[in-house]
LOSE-911026 format. One line per 10 residues: for each residue x, y, z of C-alpha. Coordinates in steps of 0.1 Angstrom, whole numbers, plus 2048, in hexadecimal, padded with zeros to 3 digits. Layout:
N
X/Y/Z; ... .
// end
This chain:
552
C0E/4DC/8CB; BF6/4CF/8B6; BFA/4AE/89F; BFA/4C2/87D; C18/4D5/88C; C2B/4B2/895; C20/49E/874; C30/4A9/855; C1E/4BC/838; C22/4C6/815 .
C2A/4E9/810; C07/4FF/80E; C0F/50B/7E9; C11/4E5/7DF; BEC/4DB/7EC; BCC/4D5/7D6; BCD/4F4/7C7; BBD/502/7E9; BD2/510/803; BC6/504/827 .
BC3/515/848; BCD/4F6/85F; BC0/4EF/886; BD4/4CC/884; BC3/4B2/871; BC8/4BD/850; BEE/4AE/84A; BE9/48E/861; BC9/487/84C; BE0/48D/829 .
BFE/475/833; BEE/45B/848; BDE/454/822; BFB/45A/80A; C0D/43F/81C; BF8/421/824; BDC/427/80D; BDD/416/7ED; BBB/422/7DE; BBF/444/7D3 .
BC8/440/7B1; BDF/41E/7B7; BD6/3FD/7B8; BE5/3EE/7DC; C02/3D8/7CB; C25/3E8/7BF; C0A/3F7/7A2; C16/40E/785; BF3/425/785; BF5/447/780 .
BFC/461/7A3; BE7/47C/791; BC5/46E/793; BB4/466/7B7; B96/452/7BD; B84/468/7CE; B76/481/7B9; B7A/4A4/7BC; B63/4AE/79F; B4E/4C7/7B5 .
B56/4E8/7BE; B64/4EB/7E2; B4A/503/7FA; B5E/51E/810; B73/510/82A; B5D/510/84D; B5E/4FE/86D; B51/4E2/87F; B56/4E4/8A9; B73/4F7/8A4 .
B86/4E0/887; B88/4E7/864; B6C/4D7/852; B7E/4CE/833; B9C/4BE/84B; B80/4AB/85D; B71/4A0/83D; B93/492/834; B99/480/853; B76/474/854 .
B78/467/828; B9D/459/833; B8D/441/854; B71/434/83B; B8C/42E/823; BA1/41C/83F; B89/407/84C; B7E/3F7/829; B5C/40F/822; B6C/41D/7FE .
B4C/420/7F0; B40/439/813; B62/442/80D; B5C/44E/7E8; B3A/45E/7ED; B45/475/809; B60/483/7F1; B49/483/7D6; B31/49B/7EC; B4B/4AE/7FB .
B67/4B3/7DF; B82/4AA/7F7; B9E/495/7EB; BB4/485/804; BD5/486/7F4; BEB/4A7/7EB; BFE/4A5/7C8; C22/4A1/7D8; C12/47D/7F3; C04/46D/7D0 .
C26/477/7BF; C35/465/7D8; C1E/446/7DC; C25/441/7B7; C48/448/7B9; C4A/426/7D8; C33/412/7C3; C44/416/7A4; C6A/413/7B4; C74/432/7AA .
C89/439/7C9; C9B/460/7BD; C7C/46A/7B6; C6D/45F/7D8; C86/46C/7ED; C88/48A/7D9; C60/48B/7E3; C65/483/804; C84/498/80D; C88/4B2/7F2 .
CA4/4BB/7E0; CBC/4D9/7D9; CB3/4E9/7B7; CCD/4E5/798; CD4/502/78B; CC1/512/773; CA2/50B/787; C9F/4E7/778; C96/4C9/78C; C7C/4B5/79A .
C57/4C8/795; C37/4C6/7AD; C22/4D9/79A; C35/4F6/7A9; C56/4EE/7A4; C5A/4ED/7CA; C7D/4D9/7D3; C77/4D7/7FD; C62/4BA/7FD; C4E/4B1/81C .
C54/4C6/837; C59/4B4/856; C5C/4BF/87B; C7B/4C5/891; C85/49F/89C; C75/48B/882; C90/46D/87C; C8B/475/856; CB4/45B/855; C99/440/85D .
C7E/448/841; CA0/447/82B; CAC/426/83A; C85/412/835; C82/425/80E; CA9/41A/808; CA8/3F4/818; C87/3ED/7FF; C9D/3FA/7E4; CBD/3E3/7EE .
CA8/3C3/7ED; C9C/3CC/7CE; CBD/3D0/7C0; CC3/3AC/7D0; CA9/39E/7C3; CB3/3A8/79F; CD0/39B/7A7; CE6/3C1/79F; CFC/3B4/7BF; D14/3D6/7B6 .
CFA/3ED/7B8; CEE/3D9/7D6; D09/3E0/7E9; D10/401/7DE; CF4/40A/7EE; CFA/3F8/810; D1E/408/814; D11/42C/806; CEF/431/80C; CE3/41A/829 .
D02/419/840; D06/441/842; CE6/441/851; CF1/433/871; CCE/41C/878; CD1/3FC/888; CF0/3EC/885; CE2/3C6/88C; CC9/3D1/86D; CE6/3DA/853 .
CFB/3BC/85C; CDA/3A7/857; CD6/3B9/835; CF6/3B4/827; CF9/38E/837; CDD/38E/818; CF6/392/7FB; CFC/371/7FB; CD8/365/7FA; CC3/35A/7DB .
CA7/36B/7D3; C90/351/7E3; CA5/352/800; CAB/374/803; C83/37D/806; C7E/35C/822; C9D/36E/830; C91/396/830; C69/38A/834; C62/39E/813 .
C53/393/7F6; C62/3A4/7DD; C60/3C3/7C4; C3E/3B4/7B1; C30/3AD/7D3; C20/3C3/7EE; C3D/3CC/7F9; C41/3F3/7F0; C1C/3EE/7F8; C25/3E6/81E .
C45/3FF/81F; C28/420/819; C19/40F/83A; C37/40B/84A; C44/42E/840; C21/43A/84E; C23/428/870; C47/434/874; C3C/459/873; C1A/451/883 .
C35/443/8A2; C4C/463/89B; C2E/47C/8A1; C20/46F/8C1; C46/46C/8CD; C4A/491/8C6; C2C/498/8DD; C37/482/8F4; C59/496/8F6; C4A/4B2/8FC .
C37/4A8/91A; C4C/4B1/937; C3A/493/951; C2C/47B/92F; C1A/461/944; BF4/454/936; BE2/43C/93B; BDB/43D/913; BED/445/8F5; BF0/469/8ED .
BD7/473/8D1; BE5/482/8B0; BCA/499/8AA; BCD/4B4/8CC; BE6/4C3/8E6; BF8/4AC/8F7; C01/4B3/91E; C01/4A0/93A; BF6/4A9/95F; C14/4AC/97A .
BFA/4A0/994; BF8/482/982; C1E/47A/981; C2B/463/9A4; C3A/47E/9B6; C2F/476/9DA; C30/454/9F2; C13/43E/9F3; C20/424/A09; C3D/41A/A1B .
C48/3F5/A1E; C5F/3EE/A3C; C65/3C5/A3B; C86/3C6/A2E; CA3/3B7/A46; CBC/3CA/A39; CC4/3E1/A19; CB0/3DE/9F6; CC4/3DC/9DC; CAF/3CD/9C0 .
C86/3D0/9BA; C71/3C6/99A; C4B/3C7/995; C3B/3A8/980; C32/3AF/960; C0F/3B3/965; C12/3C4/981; C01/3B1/99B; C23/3A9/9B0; C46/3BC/9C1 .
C63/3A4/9C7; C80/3B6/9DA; CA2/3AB/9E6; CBF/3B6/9F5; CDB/3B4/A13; CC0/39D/A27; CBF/376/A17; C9B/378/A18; C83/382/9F6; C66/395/9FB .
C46/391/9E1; C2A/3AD/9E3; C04/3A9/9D8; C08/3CD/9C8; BDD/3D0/9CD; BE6/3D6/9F1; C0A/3D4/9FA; C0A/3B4/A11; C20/39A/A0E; C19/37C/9F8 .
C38/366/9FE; C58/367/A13; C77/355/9FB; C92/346/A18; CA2/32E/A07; CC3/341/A05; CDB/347/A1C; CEE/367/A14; CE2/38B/A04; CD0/38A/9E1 .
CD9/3A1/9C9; CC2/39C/9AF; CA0/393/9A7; C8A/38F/983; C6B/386/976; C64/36C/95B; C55/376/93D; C35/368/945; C3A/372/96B; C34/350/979 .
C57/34A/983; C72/363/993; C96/359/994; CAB/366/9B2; CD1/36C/9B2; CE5/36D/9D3; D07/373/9E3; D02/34D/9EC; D0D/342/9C8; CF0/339/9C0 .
CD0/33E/9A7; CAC/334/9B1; C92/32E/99B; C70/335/9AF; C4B/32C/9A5; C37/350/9AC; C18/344/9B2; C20/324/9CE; C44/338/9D9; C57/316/9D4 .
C79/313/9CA; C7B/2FF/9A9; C9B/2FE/99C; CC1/30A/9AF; CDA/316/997; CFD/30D/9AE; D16/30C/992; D26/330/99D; D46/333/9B2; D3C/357/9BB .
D1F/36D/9C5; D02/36C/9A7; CFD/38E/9A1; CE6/391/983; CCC/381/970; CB6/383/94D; C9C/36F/93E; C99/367/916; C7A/375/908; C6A/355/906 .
C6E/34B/92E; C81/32B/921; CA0/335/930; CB4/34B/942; CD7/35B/946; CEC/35F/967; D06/375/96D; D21/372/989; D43/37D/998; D58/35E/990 .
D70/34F/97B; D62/333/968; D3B/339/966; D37/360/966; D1B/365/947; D06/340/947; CE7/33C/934; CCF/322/941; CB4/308/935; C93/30A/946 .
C84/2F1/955; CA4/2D9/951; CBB/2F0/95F; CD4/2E6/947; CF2/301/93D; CEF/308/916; D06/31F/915; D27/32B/92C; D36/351/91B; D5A/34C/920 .
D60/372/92E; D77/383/942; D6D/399/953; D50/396/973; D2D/3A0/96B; D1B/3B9/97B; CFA/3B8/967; CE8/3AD/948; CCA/3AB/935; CBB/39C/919 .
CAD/3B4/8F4; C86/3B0/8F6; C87/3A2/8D6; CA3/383/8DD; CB9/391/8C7; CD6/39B/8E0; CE3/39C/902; CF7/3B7/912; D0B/3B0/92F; D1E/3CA/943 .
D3E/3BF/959; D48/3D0/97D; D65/3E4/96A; D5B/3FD/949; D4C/3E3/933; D2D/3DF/923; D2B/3BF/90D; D13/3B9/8EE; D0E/393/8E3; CFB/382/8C8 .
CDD/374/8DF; CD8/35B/8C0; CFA/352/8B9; D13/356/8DB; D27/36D/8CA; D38/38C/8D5; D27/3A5/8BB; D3C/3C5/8CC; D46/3D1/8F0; D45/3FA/8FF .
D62/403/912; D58/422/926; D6D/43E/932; D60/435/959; D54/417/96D; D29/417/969; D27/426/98B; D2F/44A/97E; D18/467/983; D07/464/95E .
CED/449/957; CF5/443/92D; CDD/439/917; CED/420/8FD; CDE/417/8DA; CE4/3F4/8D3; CE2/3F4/8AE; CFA/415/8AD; D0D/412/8C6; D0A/435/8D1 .
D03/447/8EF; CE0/455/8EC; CDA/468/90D; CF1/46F/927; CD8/475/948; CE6/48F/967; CE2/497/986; CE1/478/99F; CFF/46F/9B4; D0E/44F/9AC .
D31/448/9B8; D37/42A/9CB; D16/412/9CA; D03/400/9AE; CE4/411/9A6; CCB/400/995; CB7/41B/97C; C99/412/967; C83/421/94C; C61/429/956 .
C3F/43A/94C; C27/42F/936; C3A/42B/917; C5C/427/92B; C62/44B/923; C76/453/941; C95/448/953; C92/448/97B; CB2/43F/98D; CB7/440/9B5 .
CD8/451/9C1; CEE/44F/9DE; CE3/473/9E7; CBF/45D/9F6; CAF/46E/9DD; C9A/464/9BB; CA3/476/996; C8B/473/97B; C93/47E/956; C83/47E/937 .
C92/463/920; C8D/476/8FD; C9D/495/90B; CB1/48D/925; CA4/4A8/93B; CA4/4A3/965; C7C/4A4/96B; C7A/49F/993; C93/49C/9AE; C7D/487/9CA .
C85/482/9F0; C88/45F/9F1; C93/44C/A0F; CA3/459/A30; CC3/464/A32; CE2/45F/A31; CE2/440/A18; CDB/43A/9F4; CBC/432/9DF; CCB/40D/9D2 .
CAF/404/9B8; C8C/414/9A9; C71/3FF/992; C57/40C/980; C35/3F6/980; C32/3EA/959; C07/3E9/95F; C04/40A/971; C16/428/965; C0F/43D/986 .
C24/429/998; C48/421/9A1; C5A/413/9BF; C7E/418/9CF; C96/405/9EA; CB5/415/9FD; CCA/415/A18; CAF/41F/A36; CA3/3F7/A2B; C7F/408/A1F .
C6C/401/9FA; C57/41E/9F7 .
// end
């Protein structure tokens, strides 16, 4: 599949009066410039010049299509005008589309530039989407009178272009202080969309702001700014992201070492997927329940039914440190931040805080009347949360390096796991029973809780969208009945889902799709694969602990 076949495009009877053959550069060239480029025919602020007009001339008469090493010239030409273009060289820029007679823009993009940087937001849509004729014939008119719009391909999130083109028009109806029309659109446009629910609670906590405080609030500065300026950019990068996901969806064992390009076939290599044992580590006193790689890569803590922690030099698989100052098994193990401190959580009741590179204990965490059986760092490293069995201190969070308890959740029920949003702004905590928990990270509070149908050691793994709520993904196969499994994404851009199973064996899915990739033989048999971790600086590798006491 080729990147013109992924990007969207306008129709072919809607180009520059020339109707292209396309080899997939043509329509990536055409969009990446109708959204974040501001010189052809606009100014770059929220400018009222004329769509019909592009800077680039195309005065001279346009030679037969031919080819260069296989591409379309003209397509190249474009792509070649819109880099110079992009990388500040307008008058290189200019000159090449002088000699050529290739513009860069179709009628229908500069329609729809001008229709973002004058506000008009019907019209824009109406460009972006299409709409359904009146009758009669009437309506809106692109040279053609063509009502589809751009065409975009299967699985394009086109509820999230609509929810970035309909938030710039709600704070513009804000800041002109039309607070009906304001919320109109919030309850009627925005929230059908079903985006991010933290984001439409933060955007209608902004009825109440002044205009000042309302662009300090939304980081935007405002209609007369460059804000509609920076939503074509933003509109640009979110299809730019959109593309290369569609590629990536599409490639059954997606795992480079680089970023897919937008501009050929995208396929990955099954001999380059980690589908065989390298190595087999056999330390472990007992069973592994609990693994996590550093996140540069360079070390493997493990812990399980043994009171001992294990570090690994990941370069060559020896031991770096030993941990022994606990006295019963440890359940859980993570990585700070910055990876130079791990924190450990035991059946002993306690939390240790340990320095990575001396293996010291700095800090013990013995407020808990129960085994410890979870732990999550903020994204700063400047604290941490615990989670335990017991009564009175079951979800903690923690100061670091005072050790002092800022904050004690008042819950009821025992916690299992949690873990931390990468950007701070929750934490989700999921209790021993059917329970999954979502609090305000920022503010303690309980924003909402899921209740599910079965305790979390069913035979489906669930994907979960914060901001919706919803379930995303359900992911089959593995056999999980009794045991806590501990499942990870993985790959290079965390495309996949990789859970062990009490079958001894390893299940790999695609995350986008959901489909079952690879079935591995993992440990020996009988007895369960307990936990799996994917190394965060090295995509070809992942490691697993079980039963038979074995990382491999």
């Amino acid at each position: 599949m080729t990147a013109q076949e992924m990007h969207y495009h306008p129709d072919d009877s809607i180009q520059n009066g020339l109707k292209h053959t396309s080899n997939g550069v043509q329509h990536l060239t055409q969009q990446k410039s109708s959204f974040s480029n501001g010189t052809n025919g606009h100014n770059a602020s929220n400018g009222t010049t004329s769509p019909q007009k592009n800077s680039f001339s195309s005065s001279m008469a346009r030679s037969p299509p031919n080819t260069f090493y296989g591409h379309d010239r003209e397509e190249v030409t474009r792509l070649i005008i819109q880099a110079l273009d992009d990388l500040g060289y307008h008058g290189a820029a200019n000159k090449l589309s002088q000699e050529s007679g290739f513009e860069v823009e179709s009628p229908v993009v500069a329609h729809f530039r001008h229709a973002v940087l004058q506000g008009d937001w019907a019209q824009a849509e109406t460009l972006l989407f299409g709409s359904e004729p009146p009758d009669g014939g009437g309506g809106v008119s692109i040279h053609n009178g063509d009502h589809r719009g751009l065409r975009f391909v299967d699985g394009v999130d086109q509820n999230q272009l609509r929810f970035q083109l309909r938030t710039q028009k709600y704070l513009e109806l804000l800041e002109s202080k039309d607070l009906g029309h304001a919320l109109m659109v919030l309850r009627q446009e925005l929230t059908p969309l079903k985006q991010d629910r933290g984001q439409l609670q933060h955007l209608s906590s902004m009825l109440v702001n002044t205009p000042d405080g309302l662009k300090k609030e939304a980081r935007w500065d405002g209609a007369t700014g460059q804000s509609r300026q920076l939503l074509l950019q933003d509109l640009s990068t979110t299809l730019m992201d959109q593309v290369k996901q569609h590629q990536i969806s599409h490639c059954t064992y997606h795992n480079p070492s680089a970023p897919p390009s937008l501009f050929a076939d995208h396929l990955c290599d099954r001999d380059q997927f980690p589908l065989r044992t390298i190595l087999e580590l056999g330390e472990n006193a007992g069973e592994v329940w609990a693994m996590e790689f550093s996140h540069d890569g360079r070390r493997l803590a493990t812990c399980g039914q043994a009171t001992d922690v294990l570090i690994y030099d990941t370069s060559v698989f020896q031991e770096l440190y030993r941990l022994t100052d606990h006295t019963d098994h440890v359940a859980y193990v993570a990585w700070s931040p910055d990876d130079t401190n791990l924190i450990t959580c035991s059946f002993d009741k306690t939390a240790r805080i340990w320095d990575a590179e001396s293996g010291q204990c700095i800090m013990k965490i013995d407020h808990h009347n129960e085994a410890v059986t979870t732990a999550a760092w903020s994204p700063d490293g400047k604290s941490f949360i615990t989670g335990s069995l017991n009564g009175s201190h079951r979800l903690c969070l923690w100061s670091l390096p005072t050790g002092q308890q800022l904050h004690n959740w008042p819950v009821d029920y025992r916690v299992q796991d949690c873990a931390i949003t990468p950007d701070g702004r929750h934490l989700v905590a999921i209790s021993s029973e059917c329970q999954i928990v979502v609090y305000n990270f920022e503010t303690y509070e309980e924003e909402y809780s899921i209740l599910l149908k079965s305790r979390m050691t069913c035979i489906t793994i669930q994907l979960i969208e914060i901001g919706t709520r919803d379930c995303v993904r359900r992911f089959e196969g593995q056999l999980q009945g009794e045991y806590v499994i501990r499942s990870c994404f993985g790959g290079a851009d965390e495309n996949l889902v990789i859970s062990g199973s009490e079958d001894s064996r390893i299940y790999i899915w695609h995350k986008t799709t959901g489909s079952l990739i690879e079935t591995l033989d993992g440990h020996q048999t009988p007895g369960c694969v307990n936990v799996v971790a994917w190394n965060p600086a090295h995509p070809c590798m992942f490691a697993s602990g079980g039963d038979d006491r074995k990382i491999r």
